[in-house]
C-alpha positions in Angstrom: 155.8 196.8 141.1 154.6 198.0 144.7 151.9 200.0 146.1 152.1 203.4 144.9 149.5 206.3 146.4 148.1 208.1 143.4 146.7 211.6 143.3 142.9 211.8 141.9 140.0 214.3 141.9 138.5 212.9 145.1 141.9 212.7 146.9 144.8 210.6 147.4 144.4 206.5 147.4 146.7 203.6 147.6 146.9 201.8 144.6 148.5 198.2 143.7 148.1 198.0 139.8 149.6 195.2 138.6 148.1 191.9 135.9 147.5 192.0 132.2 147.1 196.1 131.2 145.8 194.3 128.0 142.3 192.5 129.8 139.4 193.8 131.7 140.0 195.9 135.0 139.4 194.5 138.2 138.7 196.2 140.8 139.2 194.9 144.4 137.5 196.6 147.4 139.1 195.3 150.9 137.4 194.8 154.0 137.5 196.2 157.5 140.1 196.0 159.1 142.2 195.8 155.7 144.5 197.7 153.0 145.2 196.6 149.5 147.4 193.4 150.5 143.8 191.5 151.0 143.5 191.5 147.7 146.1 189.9 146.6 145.6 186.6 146.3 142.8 187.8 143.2 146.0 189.4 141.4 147.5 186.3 142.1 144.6 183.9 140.4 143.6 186.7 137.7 146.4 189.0 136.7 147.2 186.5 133.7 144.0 187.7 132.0 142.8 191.1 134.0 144.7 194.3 134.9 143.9 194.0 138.6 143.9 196.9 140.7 144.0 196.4 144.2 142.7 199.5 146.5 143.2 201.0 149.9 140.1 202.1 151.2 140.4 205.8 153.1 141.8 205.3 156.5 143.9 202.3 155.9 147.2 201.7 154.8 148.4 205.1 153.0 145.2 206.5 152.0 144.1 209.1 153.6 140.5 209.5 155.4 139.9 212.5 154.0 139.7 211.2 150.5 136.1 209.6 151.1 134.7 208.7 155.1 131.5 206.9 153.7 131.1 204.1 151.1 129.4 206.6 148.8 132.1 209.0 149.0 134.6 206.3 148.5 132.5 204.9 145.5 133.5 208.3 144.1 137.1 207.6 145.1 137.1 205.1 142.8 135.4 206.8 140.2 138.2 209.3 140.3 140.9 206.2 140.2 139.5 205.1 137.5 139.8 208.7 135.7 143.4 208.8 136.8 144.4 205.7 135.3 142.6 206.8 132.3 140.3 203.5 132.8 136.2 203.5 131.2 135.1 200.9 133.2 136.0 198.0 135.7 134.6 195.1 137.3 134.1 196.1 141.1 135.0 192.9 143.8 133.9 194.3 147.3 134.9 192.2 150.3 133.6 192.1 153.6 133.2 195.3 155.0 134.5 196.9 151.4 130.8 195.7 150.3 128.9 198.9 151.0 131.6 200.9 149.1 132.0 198.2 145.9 127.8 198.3 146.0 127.5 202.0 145.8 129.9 202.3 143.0 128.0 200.2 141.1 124.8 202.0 142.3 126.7 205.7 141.6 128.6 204.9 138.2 126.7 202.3 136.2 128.1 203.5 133.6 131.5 203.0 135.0 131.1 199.3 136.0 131.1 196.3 134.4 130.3 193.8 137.1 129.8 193.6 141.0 131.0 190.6 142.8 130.4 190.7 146.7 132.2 188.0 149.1 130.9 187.4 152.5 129.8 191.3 152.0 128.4 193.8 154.9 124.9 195.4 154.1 124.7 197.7 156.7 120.9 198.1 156.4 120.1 194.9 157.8 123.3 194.3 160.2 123.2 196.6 162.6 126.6 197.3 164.6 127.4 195.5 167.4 127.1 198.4 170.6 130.3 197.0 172.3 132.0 197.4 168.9 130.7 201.3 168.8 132.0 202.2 172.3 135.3 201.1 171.6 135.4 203.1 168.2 133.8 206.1 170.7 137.6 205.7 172.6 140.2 207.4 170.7 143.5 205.3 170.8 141.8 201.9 171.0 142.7 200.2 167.9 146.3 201.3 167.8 146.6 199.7 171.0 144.7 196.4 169.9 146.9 196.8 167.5 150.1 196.7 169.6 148.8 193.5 171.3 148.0 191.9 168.2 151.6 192.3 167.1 153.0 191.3 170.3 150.9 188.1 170.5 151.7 187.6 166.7 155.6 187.1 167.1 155.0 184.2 169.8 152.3 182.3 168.3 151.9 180.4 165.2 150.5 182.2 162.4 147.6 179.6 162.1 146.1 178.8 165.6 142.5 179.0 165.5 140.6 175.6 166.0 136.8 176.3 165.1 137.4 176.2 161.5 133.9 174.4 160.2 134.7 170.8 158.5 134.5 172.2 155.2 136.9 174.9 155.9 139.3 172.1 157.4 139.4 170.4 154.2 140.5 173.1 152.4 143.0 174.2 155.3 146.4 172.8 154.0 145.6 174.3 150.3 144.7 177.5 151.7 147.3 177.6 154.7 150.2 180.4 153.1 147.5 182.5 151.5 145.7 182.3 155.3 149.2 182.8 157.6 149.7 185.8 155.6 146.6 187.3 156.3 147.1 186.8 160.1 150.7 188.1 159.9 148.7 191.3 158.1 146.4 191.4 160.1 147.6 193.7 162.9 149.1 196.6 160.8 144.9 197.0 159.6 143.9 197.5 163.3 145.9 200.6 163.8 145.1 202.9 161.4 142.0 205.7 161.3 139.9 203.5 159.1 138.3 200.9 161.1 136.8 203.6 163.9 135.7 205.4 160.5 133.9 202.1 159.6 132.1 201.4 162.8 130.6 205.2 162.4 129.7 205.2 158.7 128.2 201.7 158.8 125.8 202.0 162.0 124.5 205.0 160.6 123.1 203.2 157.0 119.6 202.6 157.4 118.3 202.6 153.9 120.1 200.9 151.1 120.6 202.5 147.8 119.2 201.1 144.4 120.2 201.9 141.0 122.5 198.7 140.3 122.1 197.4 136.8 126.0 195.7 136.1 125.6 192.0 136.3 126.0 191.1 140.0 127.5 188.3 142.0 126.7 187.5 145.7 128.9 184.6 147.3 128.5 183.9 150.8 129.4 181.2 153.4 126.5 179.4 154.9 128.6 179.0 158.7 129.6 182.7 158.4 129.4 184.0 161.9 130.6 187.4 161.1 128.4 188.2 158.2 125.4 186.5 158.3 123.8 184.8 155.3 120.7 187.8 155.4 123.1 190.5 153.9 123.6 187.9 150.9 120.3 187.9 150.5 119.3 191.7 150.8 122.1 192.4 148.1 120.6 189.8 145.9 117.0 191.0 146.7 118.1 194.9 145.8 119.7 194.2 142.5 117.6 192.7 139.8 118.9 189.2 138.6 121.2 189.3 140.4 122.8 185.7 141.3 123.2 184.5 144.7 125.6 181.3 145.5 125.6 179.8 149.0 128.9 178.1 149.7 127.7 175.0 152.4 129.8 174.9 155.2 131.9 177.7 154.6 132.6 180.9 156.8 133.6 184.3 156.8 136.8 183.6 155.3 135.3 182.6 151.7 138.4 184.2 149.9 140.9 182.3 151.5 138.7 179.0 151.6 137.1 178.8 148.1 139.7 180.3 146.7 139.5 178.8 143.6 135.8 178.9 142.8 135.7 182.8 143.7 138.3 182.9 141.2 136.6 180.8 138.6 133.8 183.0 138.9 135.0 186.3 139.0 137.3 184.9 135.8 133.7 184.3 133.9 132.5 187.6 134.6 135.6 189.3 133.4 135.2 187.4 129.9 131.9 188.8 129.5 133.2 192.6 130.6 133.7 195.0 127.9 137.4 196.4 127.7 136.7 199.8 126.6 140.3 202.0 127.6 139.9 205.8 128.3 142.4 208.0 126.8 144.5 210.0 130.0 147.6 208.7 131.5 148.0 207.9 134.9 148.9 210.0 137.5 151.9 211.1 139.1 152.5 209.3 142.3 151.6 211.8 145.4 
C-alpha cells in the first residue's frame, strides 16, 4: 500500500500507514527538507510489531501548508490523524527538523501519546536560524530552483559522494549505504516544495519552549553532528522530566541512517511498554 492523503479536522495530510494494525502506533515526524519516505526505513525495522504511520509534514510532499504552518498547529494535525484513523494514542518519533512538531504533540495531547523519541532533533529555542538561511527563504522561487540543480547534479554523480563522513560513520557506511543512496536520490524532490521556506519562518521565530511533556521521552543525538548541535539534545532532555538522553560518540547528523539499528532497538523497547488502546471510528476517505 502507498501514500494516500487523508482528510482530517485540521486539514489534509499525507499518510503512509502500513506494519502490524495489531501493535502500538508509531508515529514518524520527518525532518526539513523531507516527506514521509524519511521514514521509512522505521517501517522497515518495526512494522513486524507496530502499525507505523509515516507522515508528511504541511508543505511537503502532498500535504498541504495550510493544514498546520507551525509545529503547534501541526501537533494538532496529528491529533486530528489520529482521530481519522480512529487511533487513542501513538508513540511520536520526531526527526530533525520534525522535532519541534513531534515535541509539541507530546506537550499538546499527553493524553494522546505514548512516547516521544527525538533523533538529531531541532529545538529552536536555543538554535537560532542561520541569517543566510532566512534571506534565501525571504526569495520566493529559491528552493524550487535549488531544487532543479540538485536533480541535475543528482543524475551525473554517484548517489554516495560525500567524503567527511566521521570514522564512526565510515564503519557503518557499507551497512547503511542503500538506506543512505536513497535518501540522496530523495533528496531533491524535498527542496522544492512550500515547506522548507515555511520552516525557516516558523522556527526563527520560537523563542520560548513549551513544557507540559509527561510521555516517557527519548533523546538520541550524534556527538560530531554539525547540523544539530549536541545543546538542543540537551535542552529537550532538560525540559522534560526524566527524560533519557543517549550520546552516540562519533556519530553525526545522519543518526537514522548510521545507527540504524540501535534507534530501532530502542524505539522497539519503548513500543513494548506503550499501551495499545484502539479508538472506535474508521478511517477516512482518501481526499
Amino acid at each position: 500500500m502507498g501514500a494516500v492523503v487523508l482528510r482530517t479536522a485540521q486539514g489534509r495530510v499525507e499518510v503512509l500507514d502500513g506494519g502490524n494494525h495489531d501493535g502500538p502506533v508509531l508515529l514518524v515526524v520527518h525532518g526539513m527538507p523531507g516527506d514521509y519516505r524519511q521514514g521509512v526505513t522505521l517501517l522497515e525495522d518495526l512494522g513486524d510489531v507496530a502499525r507505523v504511520l509515516l507522515v508528511s509534514r504541511p508543505g511537503y510532499g502532498r500535504t498541504p501548508l495550510s493544514s498546520g504552518r507551525s509545529p503547534q498547529q501541526q501537533a494538532d494535525l496529528w491529533a486530528a490523524l489520529l482521530d481519522a484513523l480512529g487511533i487513542e494514542q501513538a508513540v511520536v518519533v520526531g526527526i530533525s527538523g520534525g522535532g519541534p512538531s513531534a515535541y509539541s504533540f507530546a506537550a499538546q495531547h499527553p493524553s494522546r501519546c505514548g512516547g516521544l523519541v527525538l533523533v538529531c532533533a531541532v529545538a529552536a529555542h536555543v538554535l537560532p536560524v542561520p541569517v543566510a538561511m532566512r534571506r534565501l527563504a525571504a526569495v520566493p522561487g529559491v528552493w524550487p530552483a535549488l531544487a532543479c540543480v540538485a536533480r541535475l547534479w543528482a543524475r551525473v554523480r554517484p548517489p554516495v559522494v560525500r567524503t567527511d563522513f566521521t570514522p564512526a560513520e565510515l564503519l557503518a557506511l557499507e551497512e547503511c549505504r542503500p538506506a543512505l543512496e536513497r535518501f540522496t536520490l530523495d533528496t531533491p524532490t524535498w527542496l522544492s516544495g512550500t515547506g522548507l521556506r515555511n520552516d525557516t519562518r516558523q522556527l526563527h521565530a520560537i523563542t520560548t519552549a513549551q513544557r507540559g511533556v509527561t510521555a516517557p521521552t527519548l533523546v538520541l543525538h550524534g556527538s560530531a553532528d554539525d547540523v544539530v548541535p549536541l545543546a538542543s539534545a540537551q535542552a529537550y532532555a532538560e525540559l522534560v522530566p526524566g527524560a533519557t538522553l543517549e550520546v552516540l560518540e562519533g556519530l553525526g547528523h545522519a543518526v537514522p541512517l548510521f545507527a540504524r539499528s540501535l534507534v530501532a532497538q530502542r524505539i522497539r523497547a519503548m513500543l513494548s511498554s506503550a499501551p495499545d488502546r484502539p479508538r472506535p471510528g474508521t478511517a477516512s476517505a482518501p481526499a
